[in-house]
C-alpha positions as CSV (number, residue, x, y, z in Angstrom):
1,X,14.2,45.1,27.8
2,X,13.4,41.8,26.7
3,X,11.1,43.2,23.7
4,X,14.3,45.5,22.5
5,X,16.1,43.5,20.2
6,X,12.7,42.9,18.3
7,X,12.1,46.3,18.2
8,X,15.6,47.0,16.7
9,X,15.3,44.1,14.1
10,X,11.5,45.7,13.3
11,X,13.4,49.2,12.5
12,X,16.6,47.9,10.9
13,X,15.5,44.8,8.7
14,X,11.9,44.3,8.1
15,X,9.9,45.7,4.6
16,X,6.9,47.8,4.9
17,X,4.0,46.8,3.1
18,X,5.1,48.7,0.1
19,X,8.4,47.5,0.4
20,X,7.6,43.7,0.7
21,X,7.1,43.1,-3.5
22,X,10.5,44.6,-4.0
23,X,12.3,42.8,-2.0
24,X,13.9,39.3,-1.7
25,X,12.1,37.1,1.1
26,X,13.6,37.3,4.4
27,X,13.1,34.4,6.6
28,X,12.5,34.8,10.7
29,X,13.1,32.3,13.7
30,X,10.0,33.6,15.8
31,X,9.3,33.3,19.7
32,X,5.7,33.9,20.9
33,X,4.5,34.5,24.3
34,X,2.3,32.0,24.1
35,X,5.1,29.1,23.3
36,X,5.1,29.2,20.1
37,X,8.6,28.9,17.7
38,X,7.7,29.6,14.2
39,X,10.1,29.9,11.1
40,X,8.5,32.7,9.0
41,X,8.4,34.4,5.8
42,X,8.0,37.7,6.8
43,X,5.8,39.9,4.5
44,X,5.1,43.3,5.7
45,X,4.7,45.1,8.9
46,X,1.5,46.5,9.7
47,X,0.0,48.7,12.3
48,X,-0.5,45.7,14.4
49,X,2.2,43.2,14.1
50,X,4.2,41.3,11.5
51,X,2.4,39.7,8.5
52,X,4.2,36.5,8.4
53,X,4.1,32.9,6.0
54,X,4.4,29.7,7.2
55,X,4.1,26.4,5.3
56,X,0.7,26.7,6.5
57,X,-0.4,29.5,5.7
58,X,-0.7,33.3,6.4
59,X,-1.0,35.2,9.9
60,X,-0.7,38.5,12.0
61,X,1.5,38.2,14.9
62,X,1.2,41.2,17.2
63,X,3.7,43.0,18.4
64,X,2.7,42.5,22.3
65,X,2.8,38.3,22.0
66,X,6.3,38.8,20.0
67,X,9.6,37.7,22.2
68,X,12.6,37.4,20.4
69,X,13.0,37.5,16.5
70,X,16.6,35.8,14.8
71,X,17.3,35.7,11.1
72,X,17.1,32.5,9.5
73,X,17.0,31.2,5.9
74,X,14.9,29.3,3.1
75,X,16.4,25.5,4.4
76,X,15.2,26.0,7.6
77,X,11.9,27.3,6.8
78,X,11.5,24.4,4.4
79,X,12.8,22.1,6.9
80,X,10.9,22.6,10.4
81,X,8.5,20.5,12.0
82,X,4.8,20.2,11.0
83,X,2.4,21.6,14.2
84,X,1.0,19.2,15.8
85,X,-2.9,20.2,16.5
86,X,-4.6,18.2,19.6
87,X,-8.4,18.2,19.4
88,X,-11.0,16.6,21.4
89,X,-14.4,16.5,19.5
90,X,-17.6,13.4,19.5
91,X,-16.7,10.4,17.7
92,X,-19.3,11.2,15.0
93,X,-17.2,14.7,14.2
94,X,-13.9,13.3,13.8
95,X,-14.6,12.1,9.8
96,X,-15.1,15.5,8.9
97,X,-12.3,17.2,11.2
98,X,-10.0,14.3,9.6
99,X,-10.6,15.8,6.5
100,X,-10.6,19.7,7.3
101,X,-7.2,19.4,9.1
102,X,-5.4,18.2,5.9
103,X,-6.5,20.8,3.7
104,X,-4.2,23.1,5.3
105,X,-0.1,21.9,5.0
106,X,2.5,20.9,7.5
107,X,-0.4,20.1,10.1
108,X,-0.1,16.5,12.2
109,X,-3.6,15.9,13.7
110,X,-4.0,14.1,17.0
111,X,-7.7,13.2,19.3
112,X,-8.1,13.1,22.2
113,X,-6.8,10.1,23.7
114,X,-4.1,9.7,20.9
115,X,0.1,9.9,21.9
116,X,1.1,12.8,20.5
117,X,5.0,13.5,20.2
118,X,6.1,14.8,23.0
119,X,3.6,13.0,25.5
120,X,3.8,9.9,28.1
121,X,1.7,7.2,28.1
122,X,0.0,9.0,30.6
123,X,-0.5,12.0,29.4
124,X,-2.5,11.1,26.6
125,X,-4.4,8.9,28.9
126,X,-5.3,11.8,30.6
127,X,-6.2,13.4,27.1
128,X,-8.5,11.1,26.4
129,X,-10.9,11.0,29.7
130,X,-11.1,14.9,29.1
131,X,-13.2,14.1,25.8
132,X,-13.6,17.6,24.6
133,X,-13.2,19.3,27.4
134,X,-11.1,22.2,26.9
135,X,-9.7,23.0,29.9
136,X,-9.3,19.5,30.9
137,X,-7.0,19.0,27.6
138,X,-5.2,22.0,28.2
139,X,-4.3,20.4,31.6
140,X,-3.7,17.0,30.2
141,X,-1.1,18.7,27.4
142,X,0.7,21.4,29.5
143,X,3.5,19.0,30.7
144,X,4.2,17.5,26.9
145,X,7.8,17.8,25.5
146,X,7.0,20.9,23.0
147,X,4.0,23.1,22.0
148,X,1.2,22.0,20.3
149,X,-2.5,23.7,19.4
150,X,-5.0,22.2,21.7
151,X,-8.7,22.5,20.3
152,X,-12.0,21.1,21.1
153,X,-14.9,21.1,18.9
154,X,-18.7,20.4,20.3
155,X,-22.1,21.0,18.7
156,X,-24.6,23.6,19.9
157,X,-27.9,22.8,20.0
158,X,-28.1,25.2,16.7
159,X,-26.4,22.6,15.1
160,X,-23.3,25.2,14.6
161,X,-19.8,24.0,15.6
162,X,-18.2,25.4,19.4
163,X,-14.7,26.1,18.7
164,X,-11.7,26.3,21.8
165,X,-8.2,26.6,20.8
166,X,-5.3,27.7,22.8
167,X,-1.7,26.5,22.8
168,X,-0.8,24.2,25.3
169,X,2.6,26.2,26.9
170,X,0.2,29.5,26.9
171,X,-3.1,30.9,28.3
172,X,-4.6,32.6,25.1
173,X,-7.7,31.2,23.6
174,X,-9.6,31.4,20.6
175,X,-13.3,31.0,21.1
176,X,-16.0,30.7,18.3
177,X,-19.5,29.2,17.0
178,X,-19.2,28.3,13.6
179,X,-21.5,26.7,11.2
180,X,-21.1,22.8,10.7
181,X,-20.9,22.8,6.8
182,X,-17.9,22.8,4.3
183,X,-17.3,26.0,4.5
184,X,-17.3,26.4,8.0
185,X,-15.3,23.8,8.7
186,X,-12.6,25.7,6.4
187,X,-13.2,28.4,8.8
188,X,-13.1,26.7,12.0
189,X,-9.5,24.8,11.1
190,X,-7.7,28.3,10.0
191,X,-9.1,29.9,13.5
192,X,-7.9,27.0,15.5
193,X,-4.3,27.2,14.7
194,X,-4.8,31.1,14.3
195,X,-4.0,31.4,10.5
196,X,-6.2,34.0,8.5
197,X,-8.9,32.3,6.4
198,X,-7.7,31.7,2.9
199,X,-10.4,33.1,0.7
200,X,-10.0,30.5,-1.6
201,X,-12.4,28.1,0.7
202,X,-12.2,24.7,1.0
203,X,-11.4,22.2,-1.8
204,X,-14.8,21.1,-3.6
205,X,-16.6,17.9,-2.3
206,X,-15.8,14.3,-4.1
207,X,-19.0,13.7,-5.5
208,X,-21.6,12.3,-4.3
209,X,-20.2,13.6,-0.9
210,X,-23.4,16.0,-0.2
211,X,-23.4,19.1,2.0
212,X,-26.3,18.8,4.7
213,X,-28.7,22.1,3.8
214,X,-29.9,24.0,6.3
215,X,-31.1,21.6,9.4
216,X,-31.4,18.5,7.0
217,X,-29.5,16.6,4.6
218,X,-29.9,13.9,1.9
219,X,-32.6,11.4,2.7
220,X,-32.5,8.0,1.6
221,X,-34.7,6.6,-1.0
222,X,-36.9,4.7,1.7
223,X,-37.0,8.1,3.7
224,X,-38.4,10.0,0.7
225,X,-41.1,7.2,0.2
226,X,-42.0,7.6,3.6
227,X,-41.9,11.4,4.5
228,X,-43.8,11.2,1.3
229,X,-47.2,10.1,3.3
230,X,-46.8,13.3,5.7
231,X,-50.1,15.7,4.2
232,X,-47.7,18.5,3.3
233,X,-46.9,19.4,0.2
234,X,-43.3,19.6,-0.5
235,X,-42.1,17.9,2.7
236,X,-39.5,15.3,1.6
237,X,-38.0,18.4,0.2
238,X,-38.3,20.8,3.3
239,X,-37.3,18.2,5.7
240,X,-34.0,18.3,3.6
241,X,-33.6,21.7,3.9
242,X,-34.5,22.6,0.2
243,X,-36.9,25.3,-0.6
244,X,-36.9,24.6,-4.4
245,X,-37.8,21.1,-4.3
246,X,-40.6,21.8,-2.3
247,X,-42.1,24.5,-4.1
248,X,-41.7,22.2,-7.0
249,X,-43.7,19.6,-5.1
250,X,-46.2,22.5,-4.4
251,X,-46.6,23.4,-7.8
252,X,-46.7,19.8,-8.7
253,X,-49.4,18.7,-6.2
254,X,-52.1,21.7,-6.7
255,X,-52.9,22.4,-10.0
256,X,-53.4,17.9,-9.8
257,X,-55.4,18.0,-7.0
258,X,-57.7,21.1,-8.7
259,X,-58.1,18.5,-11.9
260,X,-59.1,15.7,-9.5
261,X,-61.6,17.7,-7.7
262,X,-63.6,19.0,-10.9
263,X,-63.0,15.7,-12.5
264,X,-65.0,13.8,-9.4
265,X,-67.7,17.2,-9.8
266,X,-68.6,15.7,-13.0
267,X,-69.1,12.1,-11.8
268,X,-72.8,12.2,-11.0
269,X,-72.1,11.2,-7.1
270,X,-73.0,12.4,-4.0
271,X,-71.9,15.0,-2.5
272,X,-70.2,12.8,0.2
273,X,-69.0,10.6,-2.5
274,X,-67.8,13.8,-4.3
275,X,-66.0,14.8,-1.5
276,X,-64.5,11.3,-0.5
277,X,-62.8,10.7,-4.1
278,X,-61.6,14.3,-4.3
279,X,-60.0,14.0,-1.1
280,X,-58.6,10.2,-2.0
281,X,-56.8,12.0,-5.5
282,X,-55.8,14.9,-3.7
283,X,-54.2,13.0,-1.2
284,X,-52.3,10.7,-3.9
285,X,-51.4,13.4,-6.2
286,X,-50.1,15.1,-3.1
287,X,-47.5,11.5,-2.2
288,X,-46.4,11.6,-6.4
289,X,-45.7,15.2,-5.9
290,X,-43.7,14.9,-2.4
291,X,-41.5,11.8,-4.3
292,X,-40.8,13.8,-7.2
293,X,-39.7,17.0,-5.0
294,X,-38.2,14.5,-2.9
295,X,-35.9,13.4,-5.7
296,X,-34.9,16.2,-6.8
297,X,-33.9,17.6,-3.4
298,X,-32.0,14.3,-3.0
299,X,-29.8,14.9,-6.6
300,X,-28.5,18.5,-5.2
């Protein structure tokens, strides 16, 4: 009986899909199975649950995690508490969670370790010897004062991202591999505090703020100069996962080294000697070709 008055309010109040533009918005206190109280902006209803709008963005509750459903209005949908999202991820990740987490509104991001509202000294003690261990923050969290997302991000040996995320008054989790680029990050923040991806992706990179490509990234100047010396054409730009710059390099580097080769031909050497100054050009043409490709890989 617990699900009835739900399934009344569903019947009586709520706008089908095509419904939903006519009508004015109508604004839902929400219980969740899983701990959850969410103010909403209800949408639609669809085959599987409630299409729903929060300050952070869009979701699908179903019907089978739904417990009790109140109306409420606009002031106290404008006026309820950000969610507070608990994640345990390496040192070297947080940068880049830091700034995926506040591309999405009415979020309050915590690590592991930190006090979050709602916890004891303890408690986020605990927190922070679980490093991102999911289970162990799930433990750690369980008692706070309030529900929060609980989430821990590791790297694969793939490079991609390892995503957990439950709630920490509920047992559902979200499990996923995601790449570890901008996008995917965008992706991985949305899934962690189960709000559909906005296609709009995330917001462009400051500049000079490059994307690592592939399994490299931006080399410094130095690096170039020295991946440089490595006898394969176009490898300053391969080692930074761009296929352009090093064909460039390629088509830099042969039609040189073909020059050099029928230039020391015409020298009136040996043949050793022929073949020791064809090889010496080759070989440099190859290191000005590599830098150039380099470069260019670097600017993109």
């Amino acid at each position: 009986m617990r699900t009835l008055p739900c399934w009344i309010a569903l019947g009586l109040m709520l706008p089908s899909a095509a419904q939903a533009q006519e009508r004015k918005a109508q604004y839902r206190q929400l219980k969740l199975m899983d701990g959850r109280e969410v103010t909403a902006e209800i949408l639609a209803t669809e085959p599987i649950g409630l299409r729903m709008r929060s300050p952070q963005g869009e979701a699908i509750v179903s019907f089978e995690v739904l417990i009790d459903m109140v109306p409420a209005d606009k002031a106290a949908y404008d006026t309820q508490k950000n969610w507070q999202v608990y994640v345990g991820a390496p040192l070297e990740h947080r940068e880049h969670l830091t700034e995926a987490y506040g591309w999405i509104e009415g979020l309050d991001l915590h690590f592991a370790g930190d006090q979050a509202p709602g916890m004891s000294a303890d408690q986020a003690t605990a927190a922070g010897e679980c490093a991102a261990d999911f289970s162990c923050l799930l433990d750690a969290t369980s008692d706070a004062n309030g529900w929060m997302f609980v989430v821990s991000v590791t790297p694969t040996e793939s490079g991609d991202l390892q995503l957990f995320s439950g709630v920490n008054k509920g047992d559902a989790t979200t499990k996923s591999e995601i790449p570890d680029t901008r996008d995917g990050r965008w992706q991985l923040v949305h899934e962690s505090v189960l709000l559909q991806v906005d296609d709009s992706g995330p917001p462009k990179a400051p500049k000079g703020d490059k994307e690592p490509r592939g399994g490299g990234g931006s080399l410094e100047d130095a690096e170039i100069i020295s991946a440089s010396f490595v006898p394969i054409p176009g490898y300053p730009s391969f080692k930074q996962g761009d296929a352009g710059g090093g064909l460039i390099a390629i088509g830099v580097a042969l039609p040189t080294s073909v020059a050099l080769v029928g230039a020391a031909g015409h020298g009136g050497q040996s043949i050793t000697e022929t073949a020791v100054v064809a090889g010496i050009g080759t070989y440099a043409a190859m290191i000005i070709a590599n830098q150039i490709g380099g470069k260019i890989s670097q600017g993109k």
